[in-house]
C-alpha positions in Angstrom: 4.5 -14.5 2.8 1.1 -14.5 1.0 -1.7 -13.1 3.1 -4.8 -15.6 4.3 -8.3 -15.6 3.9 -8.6 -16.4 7.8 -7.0 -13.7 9.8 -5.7 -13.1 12.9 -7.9 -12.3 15.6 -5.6 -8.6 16.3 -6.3 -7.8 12.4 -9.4 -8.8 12.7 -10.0 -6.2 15.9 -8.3 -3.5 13.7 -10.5 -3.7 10.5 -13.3 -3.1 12.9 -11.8 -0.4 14.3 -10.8 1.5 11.7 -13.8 0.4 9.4 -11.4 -1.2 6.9 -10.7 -1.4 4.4 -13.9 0.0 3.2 -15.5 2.7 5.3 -18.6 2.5 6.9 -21.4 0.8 5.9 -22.8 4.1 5.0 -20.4 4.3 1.9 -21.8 1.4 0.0 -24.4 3.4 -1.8 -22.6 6.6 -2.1 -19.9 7.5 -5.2 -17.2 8.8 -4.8 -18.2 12.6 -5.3 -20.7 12.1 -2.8 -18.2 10.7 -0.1 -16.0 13.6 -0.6 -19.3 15.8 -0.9 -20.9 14.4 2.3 -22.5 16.8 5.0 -20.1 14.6 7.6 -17.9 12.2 5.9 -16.0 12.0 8.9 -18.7 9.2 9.8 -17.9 7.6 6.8 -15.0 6.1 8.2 -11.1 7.0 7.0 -10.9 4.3 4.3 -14.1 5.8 2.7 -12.3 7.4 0.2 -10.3 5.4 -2.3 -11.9 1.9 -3.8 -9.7 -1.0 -2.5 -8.7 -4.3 -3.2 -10.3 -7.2 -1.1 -6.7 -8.1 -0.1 -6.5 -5.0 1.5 -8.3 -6.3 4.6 -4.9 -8.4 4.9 -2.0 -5.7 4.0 -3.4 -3.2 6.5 -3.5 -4.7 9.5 -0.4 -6.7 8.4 1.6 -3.9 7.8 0.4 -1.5 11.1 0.9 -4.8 13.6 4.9 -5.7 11.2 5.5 -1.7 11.4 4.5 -1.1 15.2 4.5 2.3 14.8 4.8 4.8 17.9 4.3 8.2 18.4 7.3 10.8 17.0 8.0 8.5 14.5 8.6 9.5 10.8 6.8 7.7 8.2 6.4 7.7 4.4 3.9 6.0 2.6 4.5 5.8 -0.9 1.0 6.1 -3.2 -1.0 6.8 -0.4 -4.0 8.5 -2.8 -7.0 9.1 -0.8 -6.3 5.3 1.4 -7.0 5.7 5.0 -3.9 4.3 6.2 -1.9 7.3 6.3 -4.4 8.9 8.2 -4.4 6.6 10.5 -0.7 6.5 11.2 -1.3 10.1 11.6 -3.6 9.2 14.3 -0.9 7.1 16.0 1.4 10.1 16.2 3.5 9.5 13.4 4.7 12.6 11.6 3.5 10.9 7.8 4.7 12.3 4.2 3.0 10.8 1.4 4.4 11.0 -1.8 2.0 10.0 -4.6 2.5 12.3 -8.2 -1.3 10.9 -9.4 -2.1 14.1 -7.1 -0.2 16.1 -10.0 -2.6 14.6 -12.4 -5.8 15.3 -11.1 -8.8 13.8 -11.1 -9.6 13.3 -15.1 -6.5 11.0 -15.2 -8.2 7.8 -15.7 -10.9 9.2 -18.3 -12.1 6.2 -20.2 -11.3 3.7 -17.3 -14.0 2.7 -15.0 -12.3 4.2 -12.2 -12.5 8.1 -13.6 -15.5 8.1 -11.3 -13.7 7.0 -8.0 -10.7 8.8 -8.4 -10.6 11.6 -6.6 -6.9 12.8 -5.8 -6.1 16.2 -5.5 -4.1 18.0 -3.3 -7.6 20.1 -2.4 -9.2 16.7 -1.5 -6.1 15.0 0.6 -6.2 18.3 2.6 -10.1 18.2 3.2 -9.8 14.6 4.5 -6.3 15.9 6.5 -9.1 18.6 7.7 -11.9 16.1 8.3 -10.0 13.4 10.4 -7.9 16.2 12.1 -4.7 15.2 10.7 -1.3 16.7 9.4 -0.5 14.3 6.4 1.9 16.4 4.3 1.3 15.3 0.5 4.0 15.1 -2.3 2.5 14.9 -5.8 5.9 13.9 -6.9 8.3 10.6 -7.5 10.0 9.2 -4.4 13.3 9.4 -6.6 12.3 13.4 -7.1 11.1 14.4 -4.0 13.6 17.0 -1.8 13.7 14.5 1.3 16.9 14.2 3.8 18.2 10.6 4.0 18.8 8.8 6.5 15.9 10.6 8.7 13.0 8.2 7.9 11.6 5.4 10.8 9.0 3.6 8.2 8.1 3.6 4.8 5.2 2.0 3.4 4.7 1.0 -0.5 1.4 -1.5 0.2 0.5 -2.6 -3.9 2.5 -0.2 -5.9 5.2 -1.3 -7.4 3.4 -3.8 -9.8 2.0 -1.0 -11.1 5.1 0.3 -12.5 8.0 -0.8 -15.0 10.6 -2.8 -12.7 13.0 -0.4 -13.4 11.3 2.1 -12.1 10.3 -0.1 -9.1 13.4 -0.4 -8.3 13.9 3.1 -8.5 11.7 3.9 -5.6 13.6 0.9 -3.2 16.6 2.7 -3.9 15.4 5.7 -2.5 13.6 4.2 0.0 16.6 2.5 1.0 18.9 5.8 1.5 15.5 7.7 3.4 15.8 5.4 6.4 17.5 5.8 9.4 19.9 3.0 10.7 17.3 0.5 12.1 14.5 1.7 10.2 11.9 -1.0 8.1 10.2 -0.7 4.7 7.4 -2.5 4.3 6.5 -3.7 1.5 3.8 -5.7 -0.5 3.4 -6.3 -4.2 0.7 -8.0 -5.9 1.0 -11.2 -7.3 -1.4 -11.9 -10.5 -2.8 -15.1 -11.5 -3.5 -14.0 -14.7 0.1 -13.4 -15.6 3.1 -15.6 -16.1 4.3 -17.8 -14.1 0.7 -18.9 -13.2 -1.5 -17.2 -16.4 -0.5 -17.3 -20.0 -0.5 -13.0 -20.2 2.9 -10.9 -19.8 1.0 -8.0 -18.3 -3.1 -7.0 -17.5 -4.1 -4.0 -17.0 -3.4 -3.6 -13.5 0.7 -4.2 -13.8 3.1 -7.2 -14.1 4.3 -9.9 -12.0 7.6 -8.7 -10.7 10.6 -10.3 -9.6 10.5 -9.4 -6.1 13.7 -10.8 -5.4 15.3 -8.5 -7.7 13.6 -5.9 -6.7 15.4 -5.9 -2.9 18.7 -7.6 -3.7 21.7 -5.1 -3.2 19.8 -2.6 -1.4 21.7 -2.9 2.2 18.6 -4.5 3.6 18.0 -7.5 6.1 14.6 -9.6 5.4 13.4 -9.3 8.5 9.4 -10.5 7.6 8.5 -12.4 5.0 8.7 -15.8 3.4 10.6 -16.6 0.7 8.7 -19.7 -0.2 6.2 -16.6 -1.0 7.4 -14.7 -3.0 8.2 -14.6 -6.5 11.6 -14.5 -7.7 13.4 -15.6 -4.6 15.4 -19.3 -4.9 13.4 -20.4 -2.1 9.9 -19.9 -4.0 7.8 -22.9 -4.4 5.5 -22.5 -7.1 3.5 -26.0 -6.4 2.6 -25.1 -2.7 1.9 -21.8 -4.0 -1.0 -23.3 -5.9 -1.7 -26.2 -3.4 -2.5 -23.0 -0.7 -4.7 -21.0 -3.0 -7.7 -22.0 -1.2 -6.7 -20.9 1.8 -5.2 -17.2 0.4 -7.0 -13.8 0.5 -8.0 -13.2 -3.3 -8.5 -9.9 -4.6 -11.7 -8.6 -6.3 -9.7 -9.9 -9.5 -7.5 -12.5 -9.7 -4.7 -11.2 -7.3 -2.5 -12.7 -4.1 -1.0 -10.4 -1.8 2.4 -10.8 -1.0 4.4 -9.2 2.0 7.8 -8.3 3.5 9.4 -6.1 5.3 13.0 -5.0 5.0 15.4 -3.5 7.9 17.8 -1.4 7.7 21.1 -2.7 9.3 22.0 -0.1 12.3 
């Protein structure tokens, strides 16, 4: 499916709960450094941290109401960054792993991009927010495919808008090992952006956010049941209808640039 502009009343409830996916109102003069800086940035909200996408207000909710997650319950959430929502699994009583390797990187890695003033990932600054929010959000500045996790022995993992962002080979990587991480039963949920810009709907192979993938490629042959999603929605898939596609743009969630947000969620067979 391709998230809406008008949202369900329960996602609705949960933005304003959790101050997503924004922070406070308090952020909106503040940089970055000063977020992190703040005297209590714990009233900044958790999503305070890390500059989102508009169709964010969508996947969150989406994918915390699709995941239901419960207390005990072991969670990965594949480039996290600095996003609130793996805090706020945390706060649901799920033991939570991110794995992100932009932490390896540190903060200079997008010099020359607008963004070298909002990124602020470091291992130094996940664990002050893990501090702030009173959390236990164990960071991996690693690949998924490289980190030393046991399969089978994960409940939910989350990749929310990150697989566009590399080469589908790599993408596909990451289901891979997603796929073996999960226990019998478990779900992976999933969304990938969908660019207007790029082909089939623009005239560009790439931008410089990522690519339009094949997202039916992407999940084909991993041992996983579609269990939410629809594939009239979502790129790749013989059921997707590029006309109603366009017909329902109006009525989509568009992102600060030109992006749809597509979702699904994958279980494993027990």
């Amino acid at each position: 499916m391709i998230g809406r502009q008008n949202l369900p009343e329960e996602y609705l409830t949960w933005n304003k709960v959790w101050s997503a996916p924004f922070g406070t109102h308090a952020v909106r003069e503040l940089s970055m450094r000063e977020r992190l800086a703040h005297p209590d940035p714990a009233s900044l909200g958790m999503f305070a941290f890390q500059h989102p996408s508009l169709t964010r207000r969508f996947e969150y909710p989406w994918a915390f109401h699709t995941a239901a997650p419960a207390p005990g319950m072991r969670v990965v959430e594949i480039g996290g960054g600095l996003a609130g929502f793996q805090f706020v699994l945390a706060d649901a009583g799920c033991e939570v792993t991110t794995v992100d390797p932009a932490a390896a990187e540190g903060p200079d890695q997008w010099s020359g991009s607008t963004y070298q003033v909002s990124w602020a990932l470091t291992p130094e600054s996940h664990q002050k927010l893990n501090t702030v929010f009173g959390t236990g959000v164990r960071l991996l500045a690693e690949r998924l495919q490289d980190c030393a996790l046991p399969d089978g022995t994960f409940d939910r993992i989350f990749c929310l808008s990150v697989l566009e962002h590399v080469p589908p080979a790599e993408a596909r990587g990451m289901l891979e090992r997603s796929a073996a991480l999960l226990k019998p039963g478990g779900l992976l949920i999933l969304t990938v952006d969908l660019f207007l810009d790029v082909i089939p709907f623009g005239v560009l192979k790439s931008n410089s956010w990522g690519t339009n993938l094949d997202v039916h490629e992407l999940v084909t042959g991993l041992g996983l049941d579609l269990v939410a999603g629809d594939p009239r929605e979502l790129l790749g898939f013989p059921e997707f209808d590029f006309d109603r596609v366009v017909r329902l743009i109006p009525e989509l969630m568009m992102g600060t640039y030109p992006v749809l947000s597509q979702a699904l969620a994958l279980r494993k067979p027990a």
